[in-house]
C-alpha positions in Angstrom: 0.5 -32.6 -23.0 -0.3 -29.8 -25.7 2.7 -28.9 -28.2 1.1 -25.7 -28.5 3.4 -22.9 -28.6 2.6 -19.8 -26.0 1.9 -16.4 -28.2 4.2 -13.9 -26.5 1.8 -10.9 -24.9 2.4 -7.5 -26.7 3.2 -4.7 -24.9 -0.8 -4.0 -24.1 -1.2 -7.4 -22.6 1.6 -7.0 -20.7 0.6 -3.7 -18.9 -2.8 -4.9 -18.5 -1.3 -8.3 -16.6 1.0 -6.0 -14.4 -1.8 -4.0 -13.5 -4.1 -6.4 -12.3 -0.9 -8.8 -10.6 -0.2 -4.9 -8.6 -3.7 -4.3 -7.8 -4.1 -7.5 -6.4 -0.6 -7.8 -4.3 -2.1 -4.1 -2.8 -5.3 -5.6 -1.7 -3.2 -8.0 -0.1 -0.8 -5.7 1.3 -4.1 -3.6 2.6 -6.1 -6.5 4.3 -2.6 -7.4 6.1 -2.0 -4.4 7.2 -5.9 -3.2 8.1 -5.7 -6.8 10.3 -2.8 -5.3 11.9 -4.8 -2.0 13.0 -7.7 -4.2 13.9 -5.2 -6.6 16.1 -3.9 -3.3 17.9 -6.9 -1.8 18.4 -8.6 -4.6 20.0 -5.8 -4.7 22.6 -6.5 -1.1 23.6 -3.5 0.6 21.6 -4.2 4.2 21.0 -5.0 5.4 17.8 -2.2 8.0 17.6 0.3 5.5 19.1 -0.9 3.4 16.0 -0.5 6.2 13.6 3.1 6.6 14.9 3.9 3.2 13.9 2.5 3.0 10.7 4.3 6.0 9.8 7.7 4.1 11.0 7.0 1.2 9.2 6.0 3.5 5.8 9.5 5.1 6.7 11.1 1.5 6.7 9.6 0.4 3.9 11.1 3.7 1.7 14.2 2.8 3.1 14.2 -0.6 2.6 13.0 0.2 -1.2 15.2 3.1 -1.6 12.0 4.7 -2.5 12.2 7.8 0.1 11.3 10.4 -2.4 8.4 8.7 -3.8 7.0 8.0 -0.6 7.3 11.4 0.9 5.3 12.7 -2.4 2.7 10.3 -1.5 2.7 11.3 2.5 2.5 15.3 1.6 -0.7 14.2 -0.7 -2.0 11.9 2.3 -1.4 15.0 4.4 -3.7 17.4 2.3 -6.6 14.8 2.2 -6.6 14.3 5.7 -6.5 17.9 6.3 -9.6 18.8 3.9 -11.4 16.0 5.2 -10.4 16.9 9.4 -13.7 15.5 11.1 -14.0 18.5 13.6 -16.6 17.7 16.6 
């Protein structure tokens, strides 16, 4: 066993580690939750009724969090991409 004493990170190190432990706990949180979508839509669940539910469970999640203002911010910005990028057939 090493005696070696651990260097404290500076502050630099320690934003960079946060950013990549976040990044990676979102492409977690992504792959459960695109598994989820594939799991429903695989049993014949319409899209919209989907939709519906991932809203409910964003609107949980804020709750849960306390987070309701940041998440709204994030839903009006979802809102205006999916608007400019409507798929109109």
């Amino acid at each position: 066993m090493s005696s070696k004493a651990k260097t404290p990170l500076d502050a630099h190190e320690a934003i960079e580690l946060i950013g990549q432990v976040q990044e990676a706990d979102r492409e977690m949180a992504r792959l459960a939750i695109a598994h989820g979508v594939q799991t429903a839509t695989e049993q014949w669940i319409e899209s919209q009724l989907i939709t519906e539910a991932l809203a409910l469970e964003l609107i949980a999640v804020a709750r849960h969090n306390q987070s309701g203002e940041k998440v709204a911010a994030y839903l009006r910005e979802l809102a205006s991409v999916v608007e400019s990028q409507a798929d109109y057939h």
